[in-house]
C-alpha positions in Angstrom: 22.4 -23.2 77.9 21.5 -20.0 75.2 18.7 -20.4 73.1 19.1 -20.8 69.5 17.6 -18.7 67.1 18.0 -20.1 63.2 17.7 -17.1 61.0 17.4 -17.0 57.1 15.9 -14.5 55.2 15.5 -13.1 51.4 13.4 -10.4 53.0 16.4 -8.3 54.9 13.5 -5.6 56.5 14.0 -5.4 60.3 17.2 -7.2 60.5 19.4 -4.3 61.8 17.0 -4.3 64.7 15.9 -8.2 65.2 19.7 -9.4 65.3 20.8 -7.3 67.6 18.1 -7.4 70.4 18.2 -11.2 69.9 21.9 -11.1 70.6 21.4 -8.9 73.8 18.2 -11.1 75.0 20.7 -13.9 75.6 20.3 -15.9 71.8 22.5 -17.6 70.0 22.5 -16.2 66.1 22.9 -19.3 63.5 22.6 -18.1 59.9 23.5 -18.8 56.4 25.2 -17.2 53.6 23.8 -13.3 52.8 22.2 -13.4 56.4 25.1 -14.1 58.3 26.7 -11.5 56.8 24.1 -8.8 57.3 23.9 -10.1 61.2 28.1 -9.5 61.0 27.9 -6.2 59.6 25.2 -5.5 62.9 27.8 -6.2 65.6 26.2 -9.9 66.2 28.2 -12.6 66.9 27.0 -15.6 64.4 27.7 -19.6 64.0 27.7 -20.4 60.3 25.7 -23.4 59.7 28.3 -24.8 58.3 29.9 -24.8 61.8 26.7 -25.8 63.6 26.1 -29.2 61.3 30.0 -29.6 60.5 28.9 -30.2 57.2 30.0 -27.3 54.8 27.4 -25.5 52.2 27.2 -27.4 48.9 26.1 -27.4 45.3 26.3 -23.5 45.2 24.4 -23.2 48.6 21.1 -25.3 47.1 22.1 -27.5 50.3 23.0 -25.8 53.3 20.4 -26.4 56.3 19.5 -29.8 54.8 20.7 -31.8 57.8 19.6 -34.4 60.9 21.3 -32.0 63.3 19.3 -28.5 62.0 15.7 -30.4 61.8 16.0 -32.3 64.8 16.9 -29.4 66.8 13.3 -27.9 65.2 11.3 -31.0 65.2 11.8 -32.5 68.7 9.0 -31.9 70.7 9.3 -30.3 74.3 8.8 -34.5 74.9 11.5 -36.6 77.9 11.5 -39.1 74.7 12.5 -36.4 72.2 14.9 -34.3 74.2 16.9 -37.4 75.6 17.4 -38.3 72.2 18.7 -34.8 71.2 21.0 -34.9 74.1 21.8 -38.3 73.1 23.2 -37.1 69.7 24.9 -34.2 71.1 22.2 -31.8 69.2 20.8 -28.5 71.0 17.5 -27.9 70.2 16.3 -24.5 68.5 13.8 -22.6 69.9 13.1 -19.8 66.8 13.1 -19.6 63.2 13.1 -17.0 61.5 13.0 -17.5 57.7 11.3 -16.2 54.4 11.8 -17.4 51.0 13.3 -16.4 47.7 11.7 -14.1 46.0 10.8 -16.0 43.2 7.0 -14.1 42.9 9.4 -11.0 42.1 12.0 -12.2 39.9 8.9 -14.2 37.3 6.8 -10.6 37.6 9.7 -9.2 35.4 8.9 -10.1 31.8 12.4 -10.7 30.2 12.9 -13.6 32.6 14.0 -16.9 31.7 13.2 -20.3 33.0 16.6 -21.3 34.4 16.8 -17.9 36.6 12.9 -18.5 37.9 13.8 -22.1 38.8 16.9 -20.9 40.9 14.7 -18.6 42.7 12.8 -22.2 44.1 13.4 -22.2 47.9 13.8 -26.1 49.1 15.6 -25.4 52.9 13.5 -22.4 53.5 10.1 -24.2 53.1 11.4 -26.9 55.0 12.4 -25.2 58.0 9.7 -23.4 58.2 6.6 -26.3 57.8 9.5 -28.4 60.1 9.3 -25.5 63.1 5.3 -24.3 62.3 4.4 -27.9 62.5 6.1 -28.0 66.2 4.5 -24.4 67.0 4.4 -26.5 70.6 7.7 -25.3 71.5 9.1 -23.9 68.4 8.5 -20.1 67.5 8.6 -19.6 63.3 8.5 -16.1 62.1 8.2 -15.3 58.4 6.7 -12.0 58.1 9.3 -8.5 59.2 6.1 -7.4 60.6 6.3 -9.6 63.7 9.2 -8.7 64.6 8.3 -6.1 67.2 5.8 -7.9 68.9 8.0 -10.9 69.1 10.9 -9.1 70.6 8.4 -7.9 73.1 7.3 -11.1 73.9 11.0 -12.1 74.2 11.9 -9.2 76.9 9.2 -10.5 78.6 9.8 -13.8 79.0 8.6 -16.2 76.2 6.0 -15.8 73.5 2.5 -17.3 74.4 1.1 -20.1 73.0 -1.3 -18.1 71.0 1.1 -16.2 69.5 3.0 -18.9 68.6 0.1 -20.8 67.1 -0.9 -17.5 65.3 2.5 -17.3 63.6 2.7 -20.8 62.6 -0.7 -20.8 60.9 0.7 -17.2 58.8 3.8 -19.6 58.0 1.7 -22.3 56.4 -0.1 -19.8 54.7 3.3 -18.5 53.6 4.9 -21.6 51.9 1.5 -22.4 50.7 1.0 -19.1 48.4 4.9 -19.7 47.9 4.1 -23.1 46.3 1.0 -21.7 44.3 2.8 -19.0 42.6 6.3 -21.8 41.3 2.5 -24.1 40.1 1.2 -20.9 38.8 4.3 -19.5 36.8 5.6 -22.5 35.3 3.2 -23.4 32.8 4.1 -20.2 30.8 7.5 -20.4 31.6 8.0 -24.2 30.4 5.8 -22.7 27.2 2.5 -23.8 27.9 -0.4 -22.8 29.6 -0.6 -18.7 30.0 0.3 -18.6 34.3 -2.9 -16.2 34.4 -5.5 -19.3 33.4 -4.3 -21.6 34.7 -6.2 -23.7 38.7 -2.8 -22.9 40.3 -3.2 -19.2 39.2 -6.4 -18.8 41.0 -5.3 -20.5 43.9 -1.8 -18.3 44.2 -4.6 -15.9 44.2 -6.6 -16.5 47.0 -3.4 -17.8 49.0 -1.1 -14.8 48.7 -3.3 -11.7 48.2 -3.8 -9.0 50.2 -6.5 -9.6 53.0 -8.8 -6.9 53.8 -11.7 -7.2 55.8 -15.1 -5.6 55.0 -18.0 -4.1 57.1 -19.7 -7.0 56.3 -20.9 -9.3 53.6 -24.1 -8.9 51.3 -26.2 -8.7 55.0 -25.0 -7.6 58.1 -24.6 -10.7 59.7 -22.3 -11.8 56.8 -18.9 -11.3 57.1 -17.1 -10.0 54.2 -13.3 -9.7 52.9 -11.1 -8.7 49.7 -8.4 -11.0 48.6 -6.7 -8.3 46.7 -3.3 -10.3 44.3 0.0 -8.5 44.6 0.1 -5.6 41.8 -3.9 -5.7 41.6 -5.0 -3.3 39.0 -8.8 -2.2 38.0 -11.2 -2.4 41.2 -9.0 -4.1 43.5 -6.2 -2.1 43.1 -8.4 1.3 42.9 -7.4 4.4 45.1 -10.3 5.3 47.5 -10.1 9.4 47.5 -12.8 10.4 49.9 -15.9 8.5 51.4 -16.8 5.7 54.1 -15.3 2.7 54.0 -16.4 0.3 50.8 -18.9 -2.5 51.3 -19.1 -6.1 49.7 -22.1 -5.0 47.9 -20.3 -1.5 46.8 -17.2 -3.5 45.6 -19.3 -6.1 44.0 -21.3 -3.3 42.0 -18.8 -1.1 41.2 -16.6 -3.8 39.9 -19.5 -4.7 37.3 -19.6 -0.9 36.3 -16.0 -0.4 35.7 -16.1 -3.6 33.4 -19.0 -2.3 31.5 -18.0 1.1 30.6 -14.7 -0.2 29.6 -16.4 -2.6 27.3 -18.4 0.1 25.7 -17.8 1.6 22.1 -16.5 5.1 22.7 -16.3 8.0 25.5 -19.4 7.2 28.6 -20.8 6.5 31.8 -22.8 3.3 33.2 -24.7 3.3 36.5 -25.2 0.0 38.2 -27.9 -1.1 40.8 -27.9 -4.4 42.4 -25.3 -5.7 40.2 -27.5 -4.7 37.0 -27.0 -1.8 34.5 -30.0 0.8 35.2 -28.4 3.7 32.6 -25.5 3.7 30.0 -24.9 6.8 27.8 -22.4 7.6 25.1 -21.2 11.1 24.8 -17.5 13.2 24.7 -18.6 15.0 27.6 -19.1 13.2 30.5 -21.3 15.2 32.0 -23.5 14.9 29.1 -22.8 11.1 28.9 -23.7 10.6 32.6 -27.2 12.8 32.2 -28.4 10.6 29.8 -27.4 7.7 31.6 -29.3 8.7 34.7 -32.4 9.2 32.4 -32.6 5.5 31.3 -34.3 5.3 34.4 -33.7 7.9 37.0 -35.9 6.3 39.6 -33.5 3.2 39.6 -30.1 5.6 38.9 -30.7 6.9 42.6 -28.5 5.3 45.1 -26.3 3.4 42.8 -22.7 2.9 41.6 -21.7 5.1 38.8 -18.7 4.8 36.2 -16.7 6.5 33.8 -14.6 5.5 30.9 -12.3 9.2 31.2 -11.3 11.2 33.4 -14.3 13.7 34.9 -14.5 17.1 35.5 -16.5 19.6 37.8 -19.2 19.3 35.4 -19.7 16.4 35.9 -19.2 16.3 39.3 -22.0 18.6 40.1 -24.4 16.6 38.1 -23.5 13.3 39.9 -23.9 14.9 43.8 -27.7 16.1 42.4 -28.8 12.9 43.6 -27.6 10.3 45.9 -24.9 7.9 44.8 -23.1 5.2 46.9 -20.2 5.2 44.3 -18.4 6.8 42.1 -15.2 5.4 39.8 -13.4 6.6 37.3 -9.7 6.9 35.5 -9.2 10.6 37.0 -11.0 13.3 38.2 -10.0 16.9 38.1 -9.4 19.6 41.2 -13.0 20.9 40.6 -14.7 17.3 40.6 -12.6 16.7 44.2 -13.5 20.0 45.5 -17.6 19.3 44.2 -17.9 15.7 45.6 -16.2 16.5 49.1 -19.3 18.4 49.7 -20.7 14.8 50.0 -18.5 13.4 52.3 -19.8 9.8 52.5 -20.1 9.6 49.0 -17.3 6.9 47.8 -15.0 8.0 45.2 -12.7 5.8 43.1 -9.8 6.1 40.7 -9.2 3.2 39.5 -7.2 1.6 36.4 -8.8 0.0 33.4 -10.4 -3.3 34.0 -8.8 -6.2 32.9 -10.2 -8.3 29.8 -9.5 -11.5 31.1 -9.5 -13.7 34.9 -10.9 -16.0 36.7 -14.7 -16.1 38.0 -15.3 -18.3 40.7 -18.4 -19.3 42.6 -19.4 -21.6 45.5 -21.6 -24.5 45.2 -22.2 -27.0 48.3 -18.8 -28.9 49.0 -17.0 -26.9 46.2 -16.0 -24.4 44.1 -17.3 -23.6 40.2 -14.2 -21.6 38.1 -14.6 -20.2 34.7 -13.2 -17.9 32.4 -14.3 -14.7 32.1 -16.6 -13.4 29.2 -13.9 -11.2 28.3 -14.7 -9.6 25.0 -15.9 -9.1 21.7 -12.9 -11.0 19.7 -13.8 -13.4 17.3 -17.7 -12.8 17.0 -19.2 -12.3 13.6 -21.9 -9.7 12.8 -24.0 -11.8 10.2 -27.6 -9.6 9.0 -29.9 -12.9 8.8 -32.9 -10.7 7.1 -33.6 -9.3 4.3 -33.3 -5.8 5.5 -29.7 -4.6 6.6 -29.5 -2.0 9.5 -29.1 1.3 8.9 -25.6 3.0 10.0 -27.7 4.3 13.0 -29.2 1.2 13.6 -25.5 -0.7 13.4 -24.4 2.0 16.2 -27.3 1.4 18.6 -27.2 -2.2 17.8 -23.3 -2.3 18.7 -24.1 -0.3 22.1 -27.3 -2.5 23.2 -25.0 -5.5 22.2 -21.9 -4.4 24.6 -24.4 -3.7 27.4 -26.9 -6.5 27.6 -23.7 -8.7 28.3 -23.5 -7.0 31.8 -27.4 -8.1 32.0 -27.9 -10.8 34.3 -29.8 -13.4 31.6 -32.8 -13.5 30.7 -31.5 -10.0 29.8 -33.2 -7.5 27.2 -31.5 -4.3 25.8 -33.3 -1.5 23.9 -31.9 1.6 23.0 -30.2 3.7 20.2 -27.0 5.0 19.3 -25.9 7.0 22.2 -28.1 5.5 25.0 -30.2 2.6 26.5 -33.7 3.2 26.7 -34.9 0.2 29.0 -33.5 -2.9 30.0 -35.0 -6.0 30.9 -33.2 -8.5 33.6 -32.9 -11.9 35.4 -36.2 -13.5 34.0 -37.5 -16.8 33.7 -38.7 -16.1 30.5 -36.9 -14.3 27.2 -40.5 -12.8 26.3 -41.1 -11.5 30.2 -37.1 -9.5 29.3 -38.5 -8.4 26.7 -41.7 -7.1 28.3 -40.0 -5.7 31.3 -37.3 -3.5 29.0 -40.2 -2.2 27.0 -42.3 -1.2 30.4 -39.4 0.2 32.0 -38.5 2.8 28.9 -41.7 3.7 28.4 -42.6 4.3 32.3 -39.9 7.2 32.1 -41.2 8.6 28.7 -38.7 7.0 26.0 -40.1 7.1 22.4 -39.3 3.4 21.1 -40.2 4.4 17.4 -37.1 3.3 15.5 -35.5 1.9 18.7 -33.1 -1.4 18.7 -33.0 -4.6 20.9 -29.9 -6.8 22.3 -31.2 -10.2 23.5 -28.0 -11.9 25.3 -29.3 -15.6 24.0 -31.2 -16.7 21.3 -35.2 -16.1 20.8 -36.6 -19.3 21.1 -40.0 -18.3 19.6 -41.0 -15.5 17.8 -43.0 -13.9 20.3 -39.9 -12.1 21.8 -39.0 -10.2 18.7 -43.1 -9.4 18.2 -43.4 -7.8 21.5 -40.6 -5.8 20.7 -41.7 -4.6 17.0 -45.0 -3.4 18.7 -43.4 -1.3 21.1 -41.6 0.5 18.3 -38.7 -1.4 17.6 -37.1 -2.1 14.0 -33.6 -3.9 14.5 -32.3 -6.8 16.5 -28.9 -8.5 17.8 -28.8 -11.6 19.3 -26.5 -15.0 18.7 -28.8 -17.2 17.2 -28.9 -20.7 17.6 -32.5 -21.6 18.0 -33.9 -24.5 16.0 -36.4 -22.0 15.8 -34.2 -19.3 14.0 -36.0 -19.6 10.9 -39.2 -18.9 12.3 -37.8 -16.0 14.1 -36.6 -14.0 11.1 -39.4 -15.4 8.6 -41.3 -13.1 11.5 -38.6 -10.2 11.3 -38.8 -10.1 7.6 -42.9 -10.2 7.5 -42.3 -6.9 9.9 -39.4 -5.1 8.5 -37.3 -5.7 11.5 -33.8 -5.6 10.7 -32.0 -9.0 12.8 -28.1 -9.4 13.3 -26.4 -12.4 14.2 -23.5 -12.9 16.5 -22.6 -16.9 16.9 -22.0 -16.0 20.5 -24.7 -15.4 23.9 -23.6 -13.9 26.8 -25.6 -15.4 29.8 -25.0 -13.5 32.8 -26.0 -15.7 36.2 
């Protein structure tokens, strides 16, 4: 008796060349609809379904392979019990399936579509024939990936395919109808008119299900392994173009992702530089050169080694200042011939061009037995800018004040920003205590020979006594932003006011953990 192969496919890739050698290995072709006919155009010899089951295809084809004498030829296992009962009921058993799905991910990425054509695009026989013939991997062989088709057909030639591959491909198909069934969960809340698809569980989990795996040198350690889940059209970090450099850690991925997010949340033209997933230099300035000097001189001694970003595209200029020291990373929206030419002289220097990051996503974290989701802190949107003392800010003051703001965000909490209009002086990060923030920003701008006389401060949550705001009037500086909040705000700008320090109020924190 030939072997049956069942073969029904959206994804037509590799068809021209699968039908054939199948054919010529000995297998019988059955098929449905587009399939069959793209088999027939090949030269192979197909059974219809319709034929095999003697039941024709229905309802405009939404029931085709729905029936005993299909999934009972997948799902008996290579069992005495099971096969007398096939050859009881006259039913030959089918050895392969090859099947993907509609492309429904495709047709709800197109923005003028409509509910009823997205729902048509929901595959019921294709799942089920492929869960029906992974689930019997025992005997059964389920391909939905073009990709395997090579290797399987060498397997064929040479006899059978091997348990192992056939338990590899059956775990793939899983994976397939699973990230199938979490992008239909994903899309229909906006297409039913509720829930945006990006925010919603189901969203996430298409994410992780269907993205692009790509494994990593390792994790944050050496012995950690590490991997990039990277969703179908990624844009920003996960969709950059690596131009040059060694191949991207977990650690380089994780801090140049929080250095494309900050320069893209900053006021005007400038370049961040990131070190251990903290800012250690941001500076505004047209030229990016210029921008990216005094960035590094926030504190140079930090700069070295880290991840540096851009907010426009960079030049040769600034490409020569950058390879002056050593950098694991650099990103940006463009770079010019000279900027290529200048940092292939540092071959194992990482360079990125990379989209714009996007406002909005999903964070997750890990916790024992689980996972923690939340929304991103995605902007600036809604937040008031309410002067809570006597004195108003200066129009310098409002500009340094709206920088320190926009960057202490990006500072993992307890986080303290000072700085002025075009660049941050000394930043303060991950501490117990607000005051201790406070302290360490002050310490670190004043170790690389900032003048703090008229300087301003960014506190990402409220001052919950009045020593913060002290400590920081001593060192020099004379106007605040934070959110408020404190049952101690009235303390705290009673203080301001008895020192002249002008103190903004946002109604919003930023913790960073």
């Amino acid at each position: 008796m030939t072997k049956l192969a069942l073969i029904s496919v959206s994804d037509k890739r590799g068809l021209n060349v699968l039908g054939p050698r199948l054919v010529a290995l000995g297998w019988t072709l059955l098929s449905t609809g587009g399939t069959a006919r793209a088999l027939a155009d090949e030269g192979c010899e197909v059974v219809a379904v319709g034929d095999h089951t003697g039941f024709p295809e229905i309802l405009d084809g939404r029931v085709k392979t729905l029936h005993p004498r299909v999934f009972a030829g997948i799902l008996a296992a290579p069992v005495a019990d099971h096969l007398s009962q096939l050859s009881e009921h006259g039913i030959p058993p089918i050895d392969l399936v090859v099947v993907n799905l509609y492309p429904f991910r495709e047709t709800v990425a197109r923005a003028e579509v409509g509910l009823a054509e997205a729902v048509e695009q929901i595959d019921i026989g294709g799942p089920s024939l492929i869960r029906a013939a992974a689930k019997n991997h025992a005997r059964v062989t389920v391909v939905v990936d073009p990709a395997d088709y090579p290797a399987l057909l060498a397997e064929l030639a040479a006899g059978a395919p091997s348990e192992a591959t056939r338990q590899r491909l059956a775990v793939k198909a899983f994976a397939h109808t699973a990230a199938y069934d979490a992008a239909i969960s994903a899309a229909l809340p906006r297409l039913l008119g509720g829930a945006d698809a990006d925010s919603t569980p189901a969203a996430v989990a298409e994410e992780l299900l269907s993205g692009e795996r790509r494994g990593l040198r390792y994790g944050e350690n050496p012995h950690q392994w590490g991997m990039l889940v990277r969703r179908p059209g990624a844009t920003g970090l996960a969709g950059a173009s690596q131009i040059q450099g060694k191949e991207l850690s977990y650690n380089n991925l994780g801090d140049a992702t929080g250095a494309w997010r900050l320069v893209w949340d900053l006021p005007a033209a400038g370049v961040a530089v990131i070190k251990h997933a903290n800012p250690c230099g941001v500076g505004l300035a047209d030229d990016m050169a210029e921008a990216f000097r005094i960035a590094r001189a926030t504190d140079p001694l930090s700069a070295f080694g880290g991840v540096i970003a851009a907010n426009r595209p960079v030049d040769g200029a600034f490409a020569a200042a950058v390879v002056e020291q050593f950098a694991e990373v650099v990103v940006a929206p463009g770079f010019d011939r000279a900027a290529l030419e200048t940092f292939a002289a540092k071959k194992n220097l990482r360079v990125l061009e990379a989209s714009p990051a996007a406002p909005t996503g999903t964070v997750i974290r890990d916790v024992d037995g689980g996972l923690l989701l939340q929304q991103r802190d995605a902007g600036w949107q809604g937040e008031e800018r309410r002067v809570a003392t006597e004195r108003a800010p200066t129009a310098d003051e409002s500009a340094a004040l709206e920088l320190a703001w926009r960057v202490v965000k990006h500072v993992g909490s307890n986080a303290i920003v000072v700085g002025a209009a075009d660049r941050i002086l000394g930043i303060g990060a991950g501490q117990m205590s607000r005051v201790d923030a406070a302290k360490i920003a002050v310490a670190k701008a004043l170790e690389h020979g900032h003048d703090l006389s008229g300087s301003v401060a960014a506190s990402d949550a409220f001052f919950p006594f009045p020593d913060g705001v002290e400590s920081l009037h001593a060192a020099g500086v004379r106007a605040v932003i934070q959110p408020g909040g404190s049952i101690k705000d009235p303390e705290v700008i009673a203080t301001c006011n008895a020192l002249g320090i002008a103190m903004v109020l946002t109604g919003r924190r930023h913790f960073r953990h």
